[in-house]
PDB file with one MODEL, atoms N, CA, C and O in Angstrom:
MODEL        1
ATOM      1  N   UNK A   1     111.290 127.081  98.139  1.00  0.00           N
ATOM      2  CA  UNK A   1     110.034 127.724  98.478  1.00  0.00           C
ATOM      3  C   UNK A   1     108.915 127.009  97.728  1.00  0.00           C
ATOM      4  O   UNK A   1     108.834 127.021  96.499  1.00  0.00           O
ATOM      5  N   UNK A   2     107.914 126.283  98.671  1.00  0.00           N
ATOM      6  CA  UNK A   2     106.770 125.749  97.370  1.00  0.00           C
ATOM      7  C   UNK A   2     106.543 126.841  96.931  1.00  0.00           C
ATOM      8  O   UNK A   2     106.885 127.948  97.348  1.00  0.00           O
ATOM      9  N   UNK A   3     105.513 126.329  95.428  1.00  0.00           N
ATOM     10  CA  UNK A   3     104.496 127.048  94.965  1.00  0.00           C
ATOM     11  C   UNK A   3     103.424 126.123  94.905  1.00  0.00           C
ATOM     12  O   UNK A   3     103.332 124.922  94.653  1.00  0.00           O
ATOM     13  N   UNK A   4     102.317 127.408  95.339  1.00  0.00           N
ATOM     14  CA  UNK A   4     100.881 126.537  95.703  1.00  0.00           C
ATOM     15  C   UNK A   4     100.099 126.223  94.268  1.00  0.00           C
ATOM     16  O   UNK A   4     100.553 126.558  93.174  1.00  0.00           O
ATOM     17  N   UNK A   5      99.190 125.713  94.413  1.00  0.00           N
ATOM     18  CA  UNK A   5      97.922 125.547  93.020  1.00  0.00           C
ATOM     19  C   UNK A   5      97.266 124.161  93.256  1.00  0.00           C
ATOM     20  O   UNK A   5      96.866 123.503  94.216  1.00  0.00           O
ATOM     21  N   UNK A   6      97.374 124.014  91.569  1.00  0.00           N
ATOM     22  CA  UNK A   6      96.487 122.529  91.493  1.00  0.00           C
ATOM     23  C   UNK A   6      96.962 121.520  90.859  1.00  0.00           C
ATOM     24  O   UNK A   6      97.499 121.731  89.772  1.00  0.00           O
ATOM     25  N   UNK A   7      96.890 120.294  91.335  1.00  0.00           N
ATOM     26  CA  UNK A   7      97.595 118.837  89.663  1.00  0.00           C
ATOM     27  C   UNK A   7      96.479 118.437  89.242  1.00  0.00           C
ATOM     28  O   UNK A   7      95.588 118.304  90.081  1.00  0.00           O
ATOM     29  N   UNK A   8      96.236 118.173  88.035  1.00  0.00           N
ATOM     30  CA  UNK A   8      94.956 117.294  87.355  1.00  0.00           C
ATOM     31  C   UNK A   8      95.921 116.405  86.994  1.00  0.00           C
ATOM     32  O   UNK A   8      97.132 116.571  86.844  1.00  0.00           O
ATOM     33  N   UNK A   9      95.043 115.169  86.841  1.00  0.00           N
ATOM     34  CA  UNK A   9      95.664 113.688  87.087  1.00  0.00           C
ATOM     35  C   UNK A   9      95.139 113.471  85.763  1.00  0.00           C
ATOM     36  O   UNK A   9      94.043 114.022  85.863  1.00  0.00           O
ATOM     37  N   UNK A  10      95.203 113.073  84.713  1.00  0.00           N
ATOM     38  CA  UNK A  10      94.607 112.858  83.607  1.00  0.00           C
ATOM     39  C   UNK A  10      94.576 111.062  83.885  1.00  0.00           C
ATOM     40  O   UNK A  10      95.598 110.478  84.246  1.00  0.00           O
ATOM     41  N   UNK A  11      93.475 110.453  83.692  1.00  0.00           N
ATOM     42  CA  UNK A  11      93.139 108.948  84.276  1.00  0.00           C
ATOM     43  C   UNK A  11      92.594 108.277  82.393  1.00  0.00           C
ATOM     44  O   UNK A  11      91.693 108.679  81.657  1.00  0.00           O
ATOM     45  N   UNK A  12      93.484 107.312  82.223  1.00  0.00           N
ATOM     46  CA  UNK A  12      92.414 106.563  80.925  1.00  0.00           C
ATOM     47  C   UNK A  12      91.460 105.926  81.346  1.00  0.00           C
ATOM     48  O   UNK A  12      91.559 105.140  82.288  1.00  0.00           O
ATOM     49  N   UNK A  13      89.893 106.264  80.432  1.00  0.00           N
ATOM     50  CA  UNK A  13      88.936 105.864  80.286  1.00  0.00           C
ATOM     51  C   UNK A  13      88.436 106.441  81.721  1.00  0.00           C
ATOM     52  O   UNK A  13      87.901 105.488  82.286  1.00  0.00           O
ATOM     53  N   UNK A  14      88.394 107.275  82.325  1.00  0.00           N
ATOM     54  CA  UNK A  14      88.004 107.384  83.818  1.00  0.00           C
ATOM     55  C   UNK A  14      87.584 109.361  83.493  1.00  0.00           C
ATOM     56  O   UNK A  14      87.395 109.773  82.349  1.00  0.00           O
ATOM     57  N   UNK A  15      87.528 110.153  84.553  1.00  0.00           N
ATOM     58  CA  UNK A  15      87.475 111.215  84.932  1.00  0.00           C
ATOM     59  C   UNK A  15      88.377 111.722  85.597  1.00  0.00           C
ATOM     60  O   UNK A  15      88.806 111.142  86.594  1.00  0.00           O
ATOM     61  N   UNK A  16      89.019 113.296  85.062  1.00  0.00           N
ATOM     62  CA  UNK A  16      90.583 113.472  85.651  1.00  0.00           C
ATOM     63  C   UNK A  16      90.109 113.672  87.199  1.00  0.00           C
ATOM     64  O   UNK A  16      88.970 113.369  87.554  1.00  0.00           O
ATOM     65  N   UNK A  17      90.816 114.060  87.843  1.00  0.00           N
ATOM     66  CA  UNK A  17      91.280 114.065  89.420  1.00  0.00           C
ATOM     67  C   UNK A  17      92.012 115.346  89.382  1.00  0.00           C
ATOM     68  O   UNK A  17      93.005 115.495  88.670  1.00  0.00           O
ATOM     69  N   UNK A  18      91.406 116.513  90.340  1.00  0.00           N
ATOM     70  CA  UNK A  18      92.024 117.696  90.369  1.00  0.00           C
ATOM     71  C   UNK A  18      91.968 117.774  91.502  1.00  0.00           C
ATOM     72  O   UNK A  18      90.929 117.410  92.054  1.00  0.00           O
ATOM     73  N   UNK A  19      93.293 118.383  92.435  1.00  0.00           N
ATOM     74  CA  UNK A  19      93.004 118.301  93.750  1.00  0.00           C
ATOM     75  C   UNK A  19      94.472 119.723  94.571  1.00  0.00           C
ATOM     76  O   UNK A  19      95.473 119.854  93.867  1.00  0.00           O
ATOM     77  N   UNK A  20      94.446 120.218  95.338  1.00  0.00           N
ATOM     78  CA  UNK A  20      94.940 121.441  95.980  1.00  0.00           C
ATOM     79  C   UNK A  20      96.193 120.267  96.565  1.00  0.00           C
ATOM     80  O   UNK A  20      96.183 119.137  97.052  1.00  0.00           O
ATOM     81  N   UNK A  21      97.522 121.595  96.078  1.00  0.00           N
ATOM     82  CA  UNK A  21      98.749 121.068  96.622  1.00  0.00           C
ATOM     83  C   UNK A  21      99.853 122.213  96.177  1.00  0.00           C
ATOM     84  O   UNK A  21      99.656 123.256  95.552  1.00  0.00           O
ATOM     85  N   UNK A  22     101.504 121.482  96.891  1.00  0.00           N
ATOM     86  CA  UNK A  22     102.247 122.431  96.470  1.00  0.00           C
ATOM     87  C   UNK A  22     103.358 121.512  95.960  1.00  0.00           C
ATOM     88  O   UNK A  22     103.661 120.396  96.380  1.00  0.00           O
ATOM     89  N   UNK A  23     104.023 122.381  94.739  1.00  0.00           N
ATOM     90  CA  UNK A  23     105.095 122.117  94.334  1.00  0.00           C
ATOM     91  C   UNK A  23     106.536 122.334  94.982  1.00  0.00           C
ATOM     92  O   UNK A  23     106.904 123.417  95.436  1.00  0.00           O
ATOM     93  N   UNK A  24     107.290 121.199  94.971  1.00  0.00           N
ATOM     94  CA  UNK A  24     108.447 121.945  95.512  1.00  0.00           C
ATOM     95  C   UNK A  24     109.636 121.363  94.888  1.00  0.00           C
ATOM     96  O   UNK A  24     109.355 120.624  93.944  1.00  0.00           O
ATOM     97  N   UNK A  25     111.176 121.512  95.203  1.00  0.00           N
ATOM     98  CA  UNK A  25     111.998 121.137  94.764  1.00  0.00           C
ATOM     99  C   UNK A  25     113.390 121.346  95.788  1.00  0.00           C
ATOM    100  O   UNK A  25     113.485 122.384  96.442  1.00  0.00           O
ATOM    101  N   UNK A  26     114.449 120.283  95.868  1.00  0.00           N
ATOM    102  CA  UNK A  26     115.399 120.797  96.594  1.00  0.00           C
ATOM    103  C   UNK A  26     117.030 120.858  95.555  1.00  0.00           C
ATOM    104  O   UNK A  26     117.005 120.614  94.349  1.00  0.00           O
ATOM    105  N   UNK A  27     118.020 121.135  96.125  1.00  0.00           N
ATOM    106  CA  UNK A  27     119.293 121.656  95.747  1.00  0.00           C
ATOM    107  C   UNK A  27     119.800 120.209  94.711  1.00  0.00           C
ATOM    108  O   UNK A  27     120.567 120.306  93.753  1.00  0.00           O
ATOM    109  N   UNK A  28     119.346 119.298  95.048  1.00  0.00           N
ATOM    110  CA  UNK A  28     119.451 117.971  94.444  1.00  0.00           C
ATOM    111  C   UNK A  28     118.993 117.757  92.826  1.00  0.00           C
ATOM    112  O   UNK A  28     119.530 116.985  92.033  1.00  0.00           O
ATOM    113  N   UNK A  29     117.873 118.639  92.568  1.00  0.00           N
ATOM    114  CA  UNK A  29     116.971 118.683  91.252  1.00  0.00           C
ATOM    115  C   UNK A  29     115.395 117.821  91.838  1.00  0.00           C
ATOM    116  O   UNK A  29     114.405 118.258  91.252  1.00  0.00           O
ATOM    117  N   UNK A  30     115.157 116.945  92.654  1.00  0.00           N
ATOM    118  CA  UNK A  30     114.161 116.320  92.634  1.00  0.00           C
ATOM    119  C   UNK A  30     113.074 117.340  92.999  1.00  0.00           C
ATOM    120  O   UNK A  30     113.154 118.230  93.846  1.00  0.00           O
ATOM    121  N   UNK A  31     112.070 117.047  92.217  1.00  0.00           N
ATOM    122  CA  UNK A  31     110.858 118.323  92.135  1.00  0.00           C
ATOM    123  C   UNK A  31     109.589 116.732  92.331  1.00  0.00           C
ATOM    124  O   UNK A  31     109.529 115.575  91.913  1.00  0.00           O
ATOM    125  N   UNK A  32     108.485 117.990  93.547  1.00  0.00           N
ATOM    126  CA  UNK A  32     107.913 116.718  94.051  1.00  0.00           C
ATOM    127  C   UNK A  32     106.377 117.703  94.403  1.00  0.00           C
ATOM    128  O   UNK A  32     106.394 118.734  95.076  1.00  0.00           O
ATOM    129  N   UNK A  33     105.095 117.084  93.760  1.00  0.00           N
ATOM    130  CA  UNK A  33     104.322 117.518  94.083  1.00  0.00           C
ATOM    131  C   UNK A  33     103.541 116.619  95.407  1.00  0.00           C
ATOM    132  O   UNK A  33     103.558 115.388  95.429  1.00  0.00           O
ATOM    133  N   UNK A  34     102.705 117.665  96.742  1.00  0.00           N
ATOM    134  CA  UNK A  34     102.330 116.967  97.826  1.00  0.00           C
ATOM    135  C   UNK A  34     100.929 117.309  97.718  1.00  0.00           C
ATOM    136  O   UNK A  34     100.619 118.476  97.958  1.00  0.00           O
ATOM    137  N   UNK A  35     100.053 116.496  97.402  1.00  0.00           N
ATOM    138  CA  UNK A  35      98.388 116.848  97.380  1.00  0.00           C
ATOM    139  C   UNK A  35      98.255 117.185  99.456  1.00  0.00           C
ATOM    140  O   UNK A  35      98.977 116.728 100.342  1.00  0.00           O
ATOM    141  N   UNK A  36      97.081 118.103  99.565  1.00  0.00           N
ATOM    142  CA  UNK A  36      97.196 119.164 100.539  1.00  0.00           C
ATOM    143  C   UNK A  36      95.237 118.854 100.752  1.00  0.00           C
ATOM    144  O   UNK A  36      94.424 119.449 101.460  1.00  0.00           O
ATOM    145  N   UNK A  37      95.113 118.014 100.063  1.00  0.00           N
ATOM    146  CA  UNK A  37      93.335 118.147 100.632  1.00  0.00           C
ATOM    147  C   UNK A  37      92.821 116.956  99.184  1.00  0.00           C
ATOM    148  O   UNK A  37      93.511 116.651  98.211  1.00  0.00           O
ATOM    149  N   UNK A  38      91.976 116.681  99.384  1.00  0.00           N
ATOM    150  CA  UNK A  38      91.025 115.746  98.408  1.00  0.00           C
ATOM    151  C   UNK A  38      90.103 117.201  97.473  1.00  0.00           C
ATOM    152  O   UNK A  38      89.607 118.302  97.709  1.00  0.00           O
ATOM    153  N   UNK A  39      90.288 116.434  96.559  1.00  0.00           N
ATOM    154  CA  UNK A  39      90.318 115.009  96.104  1.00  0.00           C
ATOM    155  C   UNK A  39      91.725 114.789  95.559  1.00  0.00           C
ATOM    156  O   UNK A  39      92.385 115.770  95.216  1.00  0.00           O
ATOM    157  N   UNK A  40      92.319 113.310  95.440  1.00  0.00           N
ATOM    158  CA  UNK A  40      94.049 112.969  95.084  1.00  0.00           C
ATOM    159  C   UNK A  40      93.482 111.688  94.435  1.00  0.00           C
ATOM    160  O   UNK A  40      92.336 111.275  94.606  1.00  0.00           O
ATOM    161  N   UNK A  41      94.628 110.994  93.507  1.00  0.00           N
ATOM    162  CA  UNK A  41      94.137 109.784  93.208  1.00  0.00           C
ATOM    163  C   UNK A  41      94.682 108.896  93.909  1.00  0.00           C
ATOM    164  O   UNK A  41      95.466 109.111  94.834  1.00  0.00           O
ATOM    165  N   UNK A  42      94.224 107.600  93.434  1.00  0.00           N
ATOM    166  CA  UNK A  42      94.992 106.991  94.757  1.00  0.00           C
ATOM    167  C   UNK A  42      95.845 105.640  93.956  1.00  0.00           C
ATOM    168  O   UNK A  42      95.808 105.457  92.739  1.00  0.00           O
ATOM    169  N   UNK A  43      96.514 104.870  94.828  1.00  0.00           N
ATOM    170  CA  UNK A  43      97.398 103.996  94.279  1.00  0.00           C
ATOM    171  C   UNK A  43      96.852 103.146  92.680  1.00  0.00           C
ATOM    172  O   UNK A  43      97.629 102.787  91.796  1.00  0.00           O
ATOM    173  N   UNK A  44      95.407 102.987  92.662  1.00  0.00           N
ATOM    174  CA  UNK A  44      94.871 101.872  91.922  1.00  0.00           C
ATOM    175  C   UNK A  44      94.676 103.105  90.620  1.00  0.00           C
ATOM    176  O   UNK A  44      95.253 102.667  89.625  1.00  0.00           O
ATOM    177  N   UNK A  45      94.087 104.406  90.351  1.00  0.00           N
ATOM    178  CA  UNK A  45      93.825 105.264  89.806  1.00  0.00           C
ATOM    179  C   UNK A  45      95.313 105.566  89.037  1.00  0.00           C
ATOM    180  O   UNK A  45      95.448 105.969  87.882  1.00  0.00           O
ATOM    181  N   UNK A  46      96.377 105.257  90.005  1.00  0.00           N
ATOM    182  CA  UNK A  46      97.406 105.855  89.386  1.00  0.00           C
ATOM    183  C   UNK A  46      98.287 105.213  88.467  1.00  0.00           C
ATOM    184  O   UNK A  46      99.235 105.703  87.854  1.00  0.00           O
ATOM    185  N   UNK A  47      97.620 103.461  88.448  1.00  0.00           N
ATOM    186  CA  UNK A  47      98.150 102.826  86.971  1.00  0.00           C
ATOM    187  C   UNK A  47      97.700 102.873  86.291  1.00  0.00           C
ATOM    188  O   UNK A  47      97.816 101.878  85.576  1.00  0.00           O
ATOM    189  N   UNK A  48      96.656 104.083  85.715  1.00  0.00           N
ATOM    190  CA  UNK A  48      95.742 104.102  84.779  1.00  0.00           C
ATOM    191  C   UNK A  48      96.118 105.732  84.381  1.00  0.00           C
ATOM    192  O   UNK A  48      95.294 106.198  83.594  1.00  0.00           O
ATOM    193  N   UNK A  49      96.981 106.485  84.695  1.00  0.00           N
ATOM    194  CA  UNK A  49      97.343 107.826  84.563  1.00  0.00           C
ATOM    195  C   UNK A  49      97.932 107.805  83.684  1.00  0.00           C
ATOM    196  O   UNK A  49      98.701 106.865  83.484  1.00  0.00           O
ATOM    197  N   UNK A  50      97.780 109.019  82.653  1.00  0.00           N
ATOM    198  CA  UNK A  50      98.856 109.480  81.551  1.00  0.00           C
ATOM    199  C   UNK A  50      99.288 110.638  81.824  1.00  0.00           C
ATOM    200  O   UNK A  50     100.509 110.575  81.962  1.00  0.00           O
ATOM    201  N   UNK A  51      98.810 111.898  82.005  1.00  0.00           N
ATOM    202  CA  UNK A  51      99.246 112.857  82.257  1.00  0.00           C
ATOM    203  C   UNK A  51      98.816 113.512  83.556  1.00  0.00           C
ATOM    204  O   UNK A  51      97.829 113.200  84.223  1.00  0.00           O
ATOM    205  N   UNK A  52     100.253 115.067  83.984  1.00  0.00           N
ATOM    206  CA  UNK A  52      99.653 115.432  84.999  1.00  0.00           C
ATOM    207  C   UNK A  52      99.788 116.726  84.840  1.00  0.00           C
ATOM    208  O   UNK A  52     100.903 116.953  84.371  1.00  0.00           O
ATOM    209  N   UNK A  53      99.022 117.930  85.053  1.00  0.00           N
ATOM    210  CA  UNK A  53      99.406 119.307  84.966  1.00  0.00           C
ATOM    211  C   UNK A  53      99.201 119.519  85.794  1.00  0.00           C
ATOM    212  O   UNK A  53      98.249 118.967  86.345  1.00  0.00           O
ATOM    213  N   UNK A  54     100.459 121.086  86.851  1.00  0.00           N
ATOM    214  CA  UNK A  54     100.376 121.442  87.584  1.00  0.00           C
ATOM    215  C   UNK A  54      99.874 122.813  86.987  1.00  0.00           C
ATOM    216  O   UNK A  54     100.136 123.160  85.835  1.00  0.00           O
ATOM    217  N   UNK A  55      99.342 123.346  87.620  1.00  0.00           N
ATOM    218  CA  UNK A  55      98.089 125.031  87.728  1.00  0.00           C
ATOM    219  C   UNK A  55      99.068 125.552  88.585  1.00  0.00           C
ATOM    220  O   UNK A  55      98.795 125.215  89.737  1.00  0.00           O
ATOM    221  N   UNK A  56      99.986 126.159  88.533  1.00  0.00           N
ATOM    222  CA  UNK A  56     100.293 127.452  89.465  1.00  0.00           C
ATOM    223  C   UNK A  56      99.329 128.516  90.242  1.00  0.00           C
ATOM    224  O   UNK A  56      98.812 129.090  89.284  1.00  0.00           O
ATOM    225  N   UNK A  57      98.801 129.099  91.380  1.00  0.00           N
ATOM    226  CA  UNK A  57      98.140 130.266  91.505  1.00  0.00           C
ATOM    227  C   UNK A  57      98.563 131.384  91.058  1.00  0.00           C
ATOM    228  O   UNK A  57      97.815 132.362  91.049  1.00  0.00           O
ATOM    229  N   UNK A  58      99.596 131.435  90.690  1.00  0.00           N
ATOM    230  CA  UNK A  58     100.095 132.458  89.795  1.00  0.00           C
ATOM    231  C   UNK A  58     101.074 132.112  88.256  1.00  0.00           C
ATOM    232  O   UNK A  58     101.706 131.106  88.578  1.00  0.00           O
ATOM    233  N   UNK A  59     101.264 132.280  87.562  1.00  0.00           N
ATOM    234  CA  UNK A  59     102.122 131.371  86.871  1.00  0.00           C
ATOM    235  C   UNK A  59     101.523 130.388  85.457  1.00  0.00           C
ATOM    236  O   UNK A  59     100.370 130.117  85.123  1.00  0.00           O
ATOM    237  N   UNK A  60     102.553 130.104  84.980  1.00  0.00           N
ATOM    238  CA  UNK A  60     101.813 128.976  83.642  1.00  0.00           C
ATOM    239  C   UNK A  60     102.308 127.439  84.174  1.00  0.00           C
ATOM    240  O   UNK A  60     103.227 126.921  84.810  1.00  0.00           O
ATOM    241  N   UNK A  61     100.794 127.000  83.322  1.00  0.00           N
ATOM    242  CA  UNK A  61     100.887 125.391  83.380  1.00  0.00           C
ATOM    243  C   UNK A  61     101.762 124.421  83.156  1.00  0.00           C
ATOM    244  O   UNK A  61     102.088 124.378  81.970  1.00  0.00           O
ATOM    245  N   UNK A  62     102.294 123.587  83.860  1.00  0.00           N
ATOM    246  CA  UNK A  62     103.317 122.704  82.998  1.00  0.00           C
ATOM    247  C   UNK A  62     102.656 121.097  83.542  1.00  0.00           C
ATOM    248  O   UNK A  62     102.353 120.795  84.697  1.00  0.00           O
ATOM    249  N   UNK A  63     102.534 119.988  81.947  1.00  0.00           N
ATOM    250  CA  UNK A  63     102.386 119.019  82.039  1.00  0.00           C
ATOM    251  C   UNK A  63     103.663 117.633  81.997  1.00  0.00           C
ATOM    252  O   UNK A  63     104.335 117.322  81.014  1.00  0.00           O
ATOM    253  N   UNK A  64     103.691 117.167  82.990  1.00  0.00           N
ATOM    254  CA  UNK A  64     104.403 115.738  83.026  1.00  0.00           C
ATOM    255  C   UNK A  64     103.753 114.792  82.674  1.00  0.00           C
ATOM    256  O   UNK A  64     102.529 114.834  82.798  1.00  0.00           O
ATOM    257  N   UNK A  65     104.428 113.609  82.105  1.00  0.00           N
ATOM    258  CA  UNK A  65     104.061 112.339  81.832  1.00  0.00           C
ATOM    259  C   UNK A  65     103.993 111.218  83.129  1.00  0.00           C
ATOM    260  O   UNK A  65     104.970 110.705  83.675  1.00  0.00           O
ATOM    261  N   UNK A  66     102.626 111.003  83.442  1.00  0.00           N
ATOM    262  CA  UNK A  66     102.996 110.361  84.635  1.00  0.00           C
ATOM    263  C   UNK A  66     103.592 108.887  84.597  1.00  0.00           C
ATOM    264  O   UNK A  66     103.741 108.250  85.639  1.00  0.00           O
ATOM    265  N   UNK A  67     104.027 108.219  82.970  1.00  0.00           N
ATOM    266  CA  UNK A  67     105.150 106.791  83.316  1.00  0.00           C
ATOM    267  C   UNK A  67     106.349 107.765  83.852  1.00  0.00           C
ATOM    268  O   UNK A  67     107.003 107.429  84.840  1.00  0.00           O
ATOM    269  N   UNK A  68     106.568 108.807  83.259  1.00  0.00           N
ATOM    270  CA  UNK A  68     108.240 109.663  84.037  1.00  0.00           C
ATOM    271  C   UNK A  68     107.974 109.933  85.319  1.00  0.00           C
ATOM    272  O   UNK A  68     108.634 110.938  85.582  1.00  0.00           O
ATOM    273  N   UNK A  69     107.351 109.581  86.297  1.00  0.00           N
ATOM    274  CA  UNK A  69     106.669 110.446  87.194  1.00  0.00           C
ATOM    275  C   UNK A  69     106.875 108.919  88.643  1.00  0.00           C
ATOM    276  O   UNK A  69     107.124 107.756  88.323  1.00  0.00           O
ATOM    277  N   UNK A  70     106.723 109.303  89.837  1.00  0.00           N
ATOM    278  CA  UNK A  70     106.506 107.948  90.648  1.00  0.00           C
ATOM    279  C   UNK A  70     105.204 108.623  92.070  1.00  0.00           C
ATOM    280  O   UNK A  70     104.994 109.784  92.420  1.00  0.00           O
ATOM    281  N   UNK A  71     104.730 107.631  92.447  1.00  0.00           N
ATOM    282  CA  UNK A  71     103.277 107.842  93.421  1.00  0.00           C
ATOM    283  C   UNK A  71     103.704 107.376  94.905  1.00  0.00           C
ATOM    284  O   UNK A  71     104.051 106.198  94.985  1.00  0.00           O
ATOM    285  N   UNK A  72     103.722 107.989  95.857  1.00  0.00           N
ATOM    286  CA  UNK A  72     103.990 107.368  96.932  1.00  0.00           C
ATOM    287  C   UNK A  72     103.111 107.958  98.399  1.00  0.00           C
ATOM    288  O   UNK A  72     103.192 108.977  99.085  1.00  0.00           O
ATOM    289  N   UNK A  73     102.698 107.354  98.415  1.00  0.00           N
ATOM    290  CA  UNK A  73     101.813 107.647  99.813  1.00  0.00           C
ATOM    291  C   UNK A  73     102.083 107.216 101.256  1.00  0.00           C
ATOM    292  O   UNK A  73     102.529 106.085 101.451  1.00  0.00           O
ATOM    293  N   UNK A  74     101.879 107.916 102.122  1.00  0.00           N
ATOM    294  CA  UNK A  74     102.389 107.218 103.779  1.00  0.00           C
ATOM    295  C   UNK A  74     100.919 107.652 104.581  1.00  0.00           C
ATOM    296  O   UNK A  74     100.363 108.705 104.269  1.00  0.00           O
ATOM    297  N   UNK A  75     100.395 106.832 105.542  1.00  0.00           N
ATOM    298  CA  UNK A  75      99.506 107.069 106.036  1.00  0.00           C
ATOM    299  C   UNK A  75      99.674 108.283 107.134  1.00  0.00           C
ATOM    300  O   UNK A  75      98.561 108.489 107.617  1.00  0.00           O
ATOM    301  N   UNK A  76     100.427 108.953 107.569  1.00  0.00           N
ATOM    302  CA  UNK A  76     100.533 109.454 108.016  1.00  0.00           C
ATOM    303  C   UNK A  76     100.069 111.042 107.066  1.00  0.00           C
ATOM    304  O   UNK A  76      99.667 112.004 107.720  1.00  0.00           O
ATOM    305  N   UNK A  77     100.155 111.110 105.948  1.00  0.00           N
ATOM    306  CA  UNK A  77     100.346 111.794 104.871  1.00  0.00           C
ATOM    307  C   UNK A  77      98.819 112.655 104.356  1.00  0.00           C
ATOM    308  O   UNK A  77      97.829 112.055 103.939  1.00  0.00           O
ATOM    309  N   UNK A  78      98.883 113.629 104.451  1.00  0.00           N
ATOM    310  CA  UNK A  78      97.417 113.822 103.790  1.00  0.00           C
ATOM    311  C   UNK A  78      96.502 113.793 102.459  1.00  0.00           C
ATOM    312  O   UNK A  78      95.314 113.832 102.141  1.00  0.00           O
ATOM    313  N   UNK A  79      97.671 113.710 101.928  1.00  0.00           N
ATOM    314  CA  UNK A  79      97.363 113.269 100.224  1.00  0.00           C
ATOM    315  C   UNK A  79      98.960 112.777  99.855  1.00  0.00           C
ATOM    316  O   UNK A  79     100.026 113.073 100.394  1.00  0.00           O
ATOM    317  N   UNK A  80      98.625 111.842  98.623  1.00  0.00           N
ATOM    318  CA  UNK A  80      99.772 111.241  98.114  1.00  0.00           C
ATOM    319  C   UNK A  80     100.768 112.236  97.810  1.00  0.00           C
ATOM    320  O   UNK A  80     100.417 113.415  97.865  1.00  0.00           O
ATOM    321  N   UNK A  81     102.051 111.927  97.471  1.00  0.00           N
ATOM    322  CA  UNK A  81     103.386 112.684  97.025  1.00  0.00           C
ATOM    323  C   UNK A  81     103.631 112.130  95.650  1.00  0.00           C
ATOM    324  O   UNK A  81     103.449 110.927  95.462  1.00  0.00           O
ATOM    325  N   UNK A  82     104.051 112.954  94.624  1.00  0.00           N
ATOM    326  CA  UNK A  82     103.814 112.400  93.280  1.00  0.00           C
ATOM    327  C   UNK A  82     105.427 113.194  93.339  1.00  0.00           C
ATOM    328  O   UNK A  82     105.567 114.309  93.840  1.00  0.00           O
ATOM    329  N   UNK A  83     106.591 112.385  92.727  1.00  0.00           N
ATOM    330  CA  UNK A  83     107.841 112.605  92.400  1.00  0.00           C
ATOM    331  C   UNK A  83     107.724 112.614  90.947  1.00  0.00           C
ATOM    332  O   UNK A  83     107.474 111.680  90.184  1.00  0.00           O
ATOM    333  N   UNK A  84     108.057 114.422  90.597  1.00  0.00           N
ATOM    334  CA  UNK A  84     107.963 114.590  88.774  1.00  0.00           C
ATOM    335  C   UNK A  84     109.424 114.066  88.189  1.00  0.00           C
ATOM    336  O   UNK A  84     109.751 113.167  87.415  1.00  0.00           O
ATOM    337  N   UNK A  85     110.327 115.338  89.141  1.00  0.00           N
ATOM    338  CA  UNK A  85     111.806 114.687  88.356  1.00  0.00           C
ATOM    339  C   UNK A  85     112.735 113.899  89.634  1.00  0.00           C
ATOM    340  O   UNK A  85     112.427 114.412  90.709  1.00  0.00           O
ATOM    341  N   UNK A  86     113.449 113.146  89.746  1.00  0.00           N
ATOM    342  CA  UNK A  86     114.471 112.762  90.480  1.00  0.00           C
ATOM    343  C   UNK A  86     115.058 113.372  90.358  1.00  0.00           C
ATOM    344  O   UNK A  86     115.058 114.212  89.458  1.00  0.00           O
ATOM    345  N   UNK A  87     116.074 113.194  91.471  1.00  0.00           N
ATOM    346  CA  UNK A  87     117.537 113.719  92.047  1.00  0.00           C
ATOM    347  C   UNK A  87     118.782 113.300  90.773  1.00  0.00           C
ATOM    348  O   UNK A  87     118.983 112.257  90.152  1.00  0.00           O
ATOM    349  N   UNK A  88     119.406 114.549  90.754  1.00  0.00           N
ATOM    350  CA  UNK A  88     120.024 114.266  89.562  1.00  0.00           C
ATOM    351  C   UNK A  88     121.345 113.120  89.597  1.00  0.00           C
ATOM    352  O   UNK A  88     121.937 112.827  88.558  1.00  0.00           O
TER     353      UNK A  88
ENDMDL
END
């Protein structure tokens, strides 16, 4: 079942990036956030990332390290897909 909210992108030397999405996860362990509207960062923004917190709409914050973390975008896609944990 996602859960909805927000990721802030924490960017060095730049301005974070907060943008509407949902968290999700399957039977595997891989937990994968999908940005759902702009603003998202984008491929070039995202070698400059250190951290990322997800905002629950209900719920407490949890921050990842975005080197543990991978960025993947498809044009078809409406905002990038940010993979927190892999498949175990």
């Amino acid at each position: 079942m996602p859960t909805f909210g927000k990721m802030t992108v924490d960017i060095k030397n730049a301005k974070s990036i907060t943008g509407p999405g949902t968290l999700e996860s399957d039977n595997s362990g891989q937990v994968w956030f999908d940005f759902s509207g702009k603003p998202y960062p984008t491929s070039i923004d995202w070698k400059k990332a250190t951290t990322l917190t997800f905002t629950p709409t209900m719920g407490k914050a949890k921050t990842y390290h975005a080197a543990d973390t991978e960025y993947f975008f498809n044009g078809g896609w409406v905002g990038p897909r940010l993979v927190l944990q892999k498949a175990r």
